[in-house]
C-alpha positions as CSV (number, residue, x, y, z in Angstrom):
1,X,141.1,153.3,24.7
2,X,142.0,154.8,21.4
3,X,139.1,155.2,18.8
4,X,139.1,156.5,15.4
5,X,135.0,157.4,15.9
6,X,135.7,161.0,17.3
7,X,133.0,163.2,17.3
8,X,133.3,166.9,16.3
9,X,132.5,168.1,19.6
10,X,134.5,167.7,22.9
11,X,132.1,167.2,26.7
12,X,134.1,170.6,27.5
13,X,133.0,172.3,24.5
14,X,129.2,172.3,24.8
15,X,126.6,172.7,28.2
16,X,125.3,169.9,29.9
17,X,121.9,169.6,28.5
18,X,120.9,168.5,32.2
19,X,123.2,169.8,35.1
20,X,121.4,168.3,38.2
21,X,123.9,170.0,40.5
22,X,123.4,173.6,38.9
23,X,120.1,173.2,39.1
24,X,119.7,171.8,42.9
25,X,121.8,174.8,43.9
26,X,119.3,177.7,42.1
27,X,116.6,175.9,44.3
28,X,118.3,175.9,47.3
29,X,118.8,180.1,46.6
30,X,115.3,180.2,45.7
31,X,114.1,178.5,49.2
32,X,116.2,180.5,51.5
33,X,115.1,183.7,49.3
34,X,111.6,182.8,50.0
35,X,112.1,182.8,53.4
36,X,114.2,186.1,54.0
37,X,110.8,187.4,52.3
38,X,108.7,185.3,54.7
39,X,110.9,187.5,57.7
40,X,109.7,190.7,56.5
41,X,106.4,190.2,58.2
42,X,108.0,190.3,61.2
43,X,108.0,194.0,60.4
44,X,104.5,193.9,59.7
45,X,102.1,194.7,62.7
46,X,99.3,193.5,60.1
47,X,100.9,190.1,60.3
48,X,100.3,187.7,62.7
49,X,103.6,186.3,62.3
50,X,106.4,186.6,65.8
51,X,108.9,184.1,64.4
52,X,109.9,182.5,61.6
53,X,111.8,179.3,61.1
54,X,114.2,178.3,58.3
55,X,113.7,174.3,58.4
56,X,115.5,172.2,56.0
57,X,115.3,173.3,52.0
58,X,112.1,172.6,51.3
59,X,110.1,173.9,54.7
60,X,109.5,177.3,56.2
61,X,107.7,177.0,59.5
62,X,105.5,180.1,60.7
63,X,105.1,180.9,64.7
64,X,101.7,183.3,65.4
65,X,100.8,185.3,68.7
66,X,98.7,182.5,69.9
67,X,101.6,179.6,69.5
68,X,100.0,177.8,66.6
69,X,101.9,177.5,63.0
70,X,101.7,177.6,60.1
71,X,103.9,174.6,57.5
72,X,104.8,176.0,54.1
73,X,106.6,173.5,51.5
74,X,108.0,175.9,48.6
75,X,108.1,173.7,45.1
76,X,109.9,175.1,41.9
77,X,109.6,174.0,38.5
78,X,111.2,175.1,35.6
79,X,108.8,177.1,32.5
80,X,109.8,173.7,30.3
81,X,108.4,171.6,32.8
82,X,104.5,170.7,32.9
83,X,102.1,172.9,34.9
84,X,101.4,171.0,38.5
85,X,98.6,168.8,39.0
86,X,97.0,167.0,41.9
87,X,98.2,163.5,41.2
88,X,101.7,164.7,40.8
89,X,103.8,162.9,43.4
90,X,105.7,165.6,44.6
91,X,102.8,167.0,45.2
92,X,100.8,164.2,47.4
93,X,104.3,163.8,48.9
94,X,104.0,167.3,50.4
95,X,100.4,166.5,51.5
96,X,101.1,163.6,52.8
97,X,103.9,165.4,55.2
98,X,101.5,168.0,56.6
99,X,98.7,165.1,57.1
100,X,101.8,163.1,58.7
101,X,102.4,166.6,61.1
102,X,99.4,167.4,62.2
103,X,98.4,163.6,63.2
104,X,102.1,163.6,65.5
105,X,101.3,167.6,66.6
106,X,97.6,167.8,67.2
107,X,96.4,171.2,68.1
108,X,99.5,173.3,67.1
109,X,98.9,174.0,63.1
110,X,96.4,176.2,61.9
111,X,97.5,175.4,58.5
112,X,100.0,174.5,55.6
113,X,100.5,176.2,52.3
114,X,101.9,174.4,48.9
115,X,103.7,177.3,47.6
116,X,105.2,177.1,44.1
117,X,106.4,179.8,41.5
118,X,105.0,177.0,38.5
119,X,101.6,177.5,37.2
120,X,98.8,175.1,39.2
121,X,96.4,173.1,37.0
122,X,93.1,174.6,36.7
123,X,90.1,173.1,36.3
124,X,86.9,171.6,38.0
125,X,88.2,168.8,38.7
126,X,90.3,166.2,40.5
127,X,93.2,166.7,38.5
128,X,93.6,170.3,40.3
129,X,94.9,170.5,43.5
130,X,93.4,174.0,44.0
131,X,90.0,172.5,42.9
132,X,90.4,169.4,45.6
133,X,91.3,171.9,48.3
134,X,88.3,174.4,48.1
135,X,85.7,171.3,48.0
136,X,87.8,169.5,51.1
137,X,87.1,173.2,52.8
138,X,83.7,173.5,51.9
139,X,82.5,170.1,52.9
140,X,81.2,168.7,56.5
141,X,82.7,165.5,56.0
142,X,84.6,163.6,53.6
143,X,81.6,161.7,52.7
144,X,80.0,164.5,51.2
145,X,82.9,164.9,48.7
146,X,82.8,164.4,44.8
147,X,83.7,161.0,44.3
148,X,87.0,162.3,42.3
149,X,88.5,164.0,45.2
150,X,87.3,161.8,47.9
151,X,89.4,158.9,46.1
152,X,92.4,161.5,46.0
153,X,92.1,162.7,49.7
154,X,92.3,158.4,50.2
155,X,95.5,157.9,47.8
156,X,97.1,160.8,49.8
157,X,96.1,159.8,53.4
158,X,97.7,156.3,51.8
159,X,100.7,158.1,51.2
160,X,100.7,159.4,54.2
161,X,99.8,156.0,56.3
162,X,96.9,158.0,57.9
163,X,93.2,157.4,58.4
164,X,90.8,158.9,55.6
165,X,89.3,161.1,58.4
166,X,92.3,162.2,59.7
167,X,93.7,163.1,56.2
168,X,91.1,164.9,55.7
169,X,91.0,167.1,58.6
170,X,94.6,168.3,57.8
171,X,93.6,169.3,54.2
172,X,91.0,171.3,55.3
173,X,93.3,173.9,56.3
174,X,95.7,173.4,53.3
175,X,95.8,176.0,50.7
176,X,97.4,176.2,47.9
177,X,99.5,178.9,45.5
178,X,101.4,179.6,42.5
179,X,102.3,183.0,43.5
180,X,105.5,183.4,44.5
181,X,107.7,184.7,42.3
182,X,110.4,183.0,39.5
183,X,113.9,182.6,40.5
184,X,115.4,185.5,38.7
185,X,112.4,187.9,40.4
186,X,112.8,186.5,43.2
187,X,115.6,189.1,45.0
188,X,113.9,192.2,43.4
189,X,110.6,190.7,45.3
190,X,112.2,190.9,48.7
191,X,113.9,194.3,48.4
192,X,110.3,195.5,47.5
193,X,109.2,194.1,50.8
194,X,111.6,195.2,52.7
195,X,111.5,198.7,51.4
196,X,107.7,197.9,52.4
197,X,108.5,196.9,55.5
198,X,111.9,197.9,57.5
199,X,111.4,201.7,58.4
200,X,115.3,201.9,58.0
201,X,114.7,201.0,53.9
202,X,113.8,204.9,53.5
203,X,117.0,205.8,54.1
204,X,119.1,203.2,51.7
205,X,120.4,203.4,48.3
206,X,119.1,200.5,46.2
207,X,123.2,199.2,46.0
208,X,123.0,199.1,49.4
209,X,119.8,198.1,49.9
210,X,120.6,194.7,47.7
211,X,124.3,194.0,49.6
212,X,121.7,193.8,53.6
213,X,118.9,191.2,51.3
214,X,121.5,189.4,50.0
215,X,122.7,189.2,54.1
216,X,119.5,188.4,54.8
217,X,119.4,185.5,52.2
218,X,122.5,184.7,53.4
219,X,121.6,184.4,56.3
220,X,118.7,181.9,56.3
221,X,120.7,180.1,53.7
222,X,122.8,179.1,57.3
223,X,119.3,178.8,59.0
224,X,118.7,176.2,56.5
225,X,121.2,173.8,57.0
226,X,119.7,171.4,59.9
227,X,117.7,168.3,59.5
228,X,114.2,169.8,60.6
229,X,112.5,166.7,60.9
230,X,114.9,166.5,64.5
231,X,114.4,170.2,65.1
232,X,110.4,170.8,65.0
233,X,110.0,167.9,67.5
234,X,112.1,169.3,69.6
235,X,111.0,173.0,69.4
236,X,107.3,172.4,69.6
237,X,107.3,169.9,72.3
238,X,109.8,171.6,74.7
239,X,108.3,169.2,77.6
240,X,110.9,166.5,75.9
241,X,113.9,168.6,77.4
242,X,116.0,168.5,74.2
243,X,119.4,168.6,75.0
244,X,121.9,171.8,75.1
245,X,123.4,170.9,71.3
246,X,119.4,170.7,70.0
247,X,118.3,173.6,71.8
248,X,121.3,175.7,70.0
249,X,120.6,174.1,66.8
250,X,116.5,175.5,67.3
251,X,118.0,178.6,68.4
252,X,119.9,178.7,65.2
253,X,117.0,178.5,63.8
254,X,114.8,180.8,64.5
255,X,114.3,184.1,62.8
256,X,113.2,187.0,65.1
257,X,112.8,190.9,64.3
258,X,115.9,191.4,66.4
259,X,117.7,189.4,64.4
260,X,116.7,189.9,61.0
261,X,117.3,193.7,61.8
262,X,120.7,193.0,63.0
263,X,121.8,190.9,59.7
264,X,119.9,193.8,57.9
265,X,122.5,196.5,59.7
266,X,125.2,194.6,58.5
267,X,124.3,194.5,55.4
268,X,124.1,198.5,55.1
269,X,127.4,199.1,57.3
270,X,129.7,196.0,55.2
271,X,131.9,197.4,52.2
272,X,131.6,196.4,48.5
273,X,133.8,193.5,47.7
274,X,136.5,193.9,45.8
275,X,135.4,192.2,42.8
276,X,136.8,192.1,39.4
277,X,136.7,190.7,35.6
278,X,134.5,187.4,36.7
279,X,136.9,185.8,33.4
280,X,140.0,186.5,35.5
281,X,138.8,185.3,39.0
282,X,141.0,182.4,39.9
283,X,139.6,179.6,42.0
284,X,140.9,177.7,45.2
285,X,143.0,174.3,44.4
286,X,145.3,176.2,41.9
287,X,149.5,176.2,42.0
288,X,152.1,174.1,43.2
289,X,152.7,172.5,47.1
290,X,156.4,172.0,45.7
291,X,156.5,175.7,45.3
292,X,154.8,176.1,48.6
293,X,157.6,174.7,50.0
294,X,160.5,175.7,48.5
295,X,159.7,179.1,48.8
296,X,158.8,178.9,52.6
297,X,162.1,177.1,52.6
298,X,164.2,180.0,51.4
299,X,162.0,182.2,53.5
300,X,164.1,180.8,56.5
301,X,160.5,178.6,58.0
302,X,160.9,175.4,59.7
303,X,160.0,171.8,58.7
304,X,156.6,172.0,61.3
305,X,156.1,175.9,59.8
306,X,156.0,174.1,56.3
307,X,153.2,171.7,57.3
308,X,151.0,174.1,59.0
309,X,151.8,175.9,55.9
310,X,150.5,173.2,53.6
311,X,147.7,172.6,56.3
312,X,146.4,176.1,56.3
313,X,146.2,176.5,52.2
314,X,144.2,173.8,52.2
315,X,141.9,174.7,54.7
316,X,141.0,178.0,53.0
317,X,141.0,176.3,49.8
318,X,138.8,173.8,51.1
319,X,136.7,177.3,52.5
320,X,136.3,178.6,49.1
321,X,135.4,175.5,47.3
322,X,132.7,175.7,50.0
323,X,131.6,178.9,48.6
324,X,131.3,178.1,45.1
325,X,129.1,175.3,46.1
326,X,126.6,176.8,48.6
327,X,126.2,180.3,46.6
328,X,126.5,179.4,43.2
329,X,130.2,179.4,41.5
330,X,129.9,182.9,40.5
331,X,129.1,184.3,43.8
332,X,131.3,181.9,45.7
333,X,134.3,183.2,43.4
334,X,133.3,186.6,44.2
335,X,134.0,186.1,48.1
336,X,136.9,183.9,47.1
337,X,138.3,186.7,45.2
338,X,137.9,189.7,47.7
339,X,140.0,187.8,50.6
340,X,142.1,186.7,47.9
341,X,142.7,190.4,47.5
342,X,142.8,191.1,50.8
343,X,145.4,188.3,51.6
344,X,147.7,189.9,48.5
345,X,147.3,193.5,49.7
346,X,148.4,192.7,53.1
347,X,151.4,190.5,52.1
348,X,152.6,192.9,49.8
349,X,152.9,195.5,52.7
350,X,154.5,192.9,55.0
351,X,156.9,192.1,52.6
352,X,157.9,195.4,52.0
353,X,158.2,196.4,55.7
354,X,159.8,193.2,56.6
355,X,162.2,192.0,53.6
356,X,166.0,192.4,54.5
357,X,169.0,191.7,51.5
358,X,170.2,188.5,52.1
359,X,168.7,187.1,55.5
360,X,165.7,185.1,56.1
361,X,162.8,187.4,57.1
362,X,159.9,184.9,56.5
363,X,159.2,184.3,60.3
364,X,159.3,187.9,60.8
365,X,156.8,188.3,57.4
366,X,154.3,185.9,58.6
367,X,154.1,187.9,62.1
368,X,153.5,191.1,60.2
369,X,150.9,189.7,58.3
370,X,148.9,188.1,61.1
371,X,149.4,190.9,62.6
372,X,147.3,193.3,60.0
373,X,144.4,190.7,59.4
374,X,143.9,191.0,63.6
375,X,143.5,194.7,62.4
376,X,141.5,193.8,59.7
377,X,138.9,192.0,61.6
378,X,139.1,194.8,64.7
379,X,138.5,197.2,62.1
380,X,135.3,195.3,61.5
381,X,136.3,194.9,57.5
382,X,134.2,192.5,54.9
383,X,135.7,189.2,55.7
384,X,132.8,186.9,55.3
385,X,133.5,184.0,57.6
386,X,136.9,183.4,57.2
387,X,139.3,183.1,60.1
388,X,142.4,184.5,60.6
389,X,144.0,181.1,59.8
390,X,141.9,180.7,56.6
391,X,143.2,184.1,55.2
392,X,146.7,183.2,55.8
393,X,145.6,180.0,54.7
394,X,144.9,182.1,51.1
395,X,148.5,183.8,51.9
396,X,150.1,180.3,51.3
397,X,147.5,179.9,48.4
398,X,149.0,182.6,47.0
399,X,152.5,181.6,47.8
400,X,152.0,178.6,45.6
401,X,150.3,180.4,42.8
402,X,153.8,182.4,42.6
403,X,152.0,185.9,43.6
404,X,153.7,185.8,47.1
405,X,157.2,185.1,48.0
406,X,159.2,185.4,51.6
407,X,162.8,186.1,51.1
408,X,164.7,188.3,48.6
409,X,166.7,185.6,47.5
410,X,165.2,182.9,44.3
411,X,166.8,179.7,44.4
412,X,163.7,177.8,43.0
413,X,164.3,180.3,39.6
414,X,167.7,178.4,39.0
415,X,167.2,175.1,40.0
């Protein structure tokens, strides 16, 4: 539709004054952050912590010495949003799940934690949730309660669909904090704890130090991604025999020292990425399938080589979309970028050992290449979790982007 009421300012010239998406994804970070932190007090004899479970975004379950747990729900809030107060829904939402846990897992939590990074309301009185809290714990039975917070600890075992008394029990051993830290302290807070913590810290440089807590994050961002509300059923009543696929998915799970140290190893012995100008990083999706093709075509491949080709792009294209949207675009592009590079490097030496005037050499190309990203991977080299096939998958990529070719000859220059 054609208008003559332009304004002066194009969608793609000015931010999104609300970018849900962005926003959801810096949450997400913050949450698995949180709970890489949470993993350092498996390091900490002074903890009573053996375990520690990533659950889904918003939980991080707690396993003691003596089998009980402890639920935390971790709540963010940006500084332009108002403080938290007891009445706020998200809030009696989160209350209502630990009531809601406790009542289907009697006997097995010692207690929950609302843990936010977004100043708690303050006051003496029902509008605080810290203030509700410390008279719920002080108090013999709910009777006894200010008549302000008894009505809250009703709304909430409402939202719950509990019983007043049993609502009430459950919040006596729910605290609440606003001390964890805000999203841009948030990785300098766990590199503190870890150089707290894991003996092996003493011995790091702080570059390296950052690439095994980013791991880490990493990590229990993968953790993160099952539906808990199947997975704590399953894991804390084992007498229901959950099958082999739930049992792996727990398993998945579940942080232990050995395993935190082992990402944390990783971290020190994996390479810088080879990252550049972030203004010059090119993203997956880009170029031309018709150049794909007629390039593979002069390269001497065959009609099915073509299609696996095609296939194979897309798949790593698809991988490093992936990226951009589980770490954050500029992170995601970083990874993207370093097998990109990898891909180029290792194409450019096949082609140069490989190429032959005036024959078709792109079979014998391809096998070179494979050939050095099985070395790549033996030689234990920063690869992220790309496959073989996805980083020949970014060979094709790369193909269509015009940075790769397979034969000497150029027909597609002078068509």
């Amino acid at each position: 539709m054609v208008t003559n009421n332009i304004g002066p300012f194009a969608p793609d010239q000015v931010g999104a004054s609300n970018d849900p998406g962005d926003e959801t994804a810096r949450r997400y970070r913050f949450q698995w952050t949180w709970a890489a932190i949470s993993c350092c007090m498996l390091f900490d004899d002074t903890q009573d912590t053996i375990e520690v479970f990533c659950e889904h975004h918003e939980d991080i379950l707690i396993k003691h010495r003596d089998g009980t747990f402890t639920g935390q729900q971790i709540k963010t809030r940006g500084a332009d949003q108002p403080i938290w107060k007891a009445n706020d829904q998200q809030v009696k939402s989160a209350c209502a799940t630990f009531i809601r846990l406790d009542a289907e897992y009697p006997g097995h939590f010692r207690e929950f934690q609302f843990l936010t990074n977004h100043p708690l309301h303050f006051a003496t009185n029902a509008q605080s949730l810290a203030y509700n809290l410390s008279q719920i714990a002080g108090a013999d039975t709910l009777e006894t309660l200010p008549s302000g917070v008894k009505k809250w600890v009703r709304l909430v075992a409402r939202e719950a669909a509990s019983s007043d008394s049993a609502a009430f029990q459950t919040l006596k051993k729910t605290k609440a904090s606003d001390g964890l830290p805000k999203l841009q302290d948030s990785v300098m807070r766990l590199i503190d704890a870890l150089v707290g913590c894991w003996p092996t810290a003493a011995e790091c440089s702080h570059e390296s130090l950052r690439r095994s807590a980013q791991m880490l994050i990493d990590e229990c961002g993968r953790a993160s991604s099952l539906d808990h509300l199947q997975l704590v059923p399953a894991y804390i009543a084992p007498l229901r025999a959950p099958d082999a696929a739930v049992a792996a998915s727990i398993m998945n799970k579940r942080m232990t020292a050995e395993r935190v140290s082992s990402v944390l190893q990783d971290g020190l012995n994996s390479t810088a990425v080879l990252a550049g100008m972030p203004s010059r990083n090119v993203g997956p999706g880009m170029g031309s399938t018709e150049l794909l093709f007629k390039k593979l075509d002069a390269g001497g491949f065959s009609a099915v080589s073509l299609n696996s080709a095609e296939d194979l792009r897309d798949k790593a294209d698809y991988l490093g979309i992936s990226w951009t949207k589980r770490f954050g675009r500029a992170k995601g592009l970083e990874r993207y970028e370093h097998v990109r590079s990898l891909a180029l490097s290792d194409a450019a030496r096949s082609f140069e050992e490989t190429r032959t005037s005036g024959q078709h050499f792109g079979p014998a190309m391809r096998e070179d290449l494979r050939r050095r990203i099985k070395e790549r991977r033996a030689n234990g080299e920063q690869l992220f979790d790309c496959t073989d096939e996805h980083l020949e998958g970014i060979a094709y990529s790369l193909t269509s982007q015009c940075q790769v070719q397979w034969s000497c000859d150029r027909p597609w220059e002078v068509e």
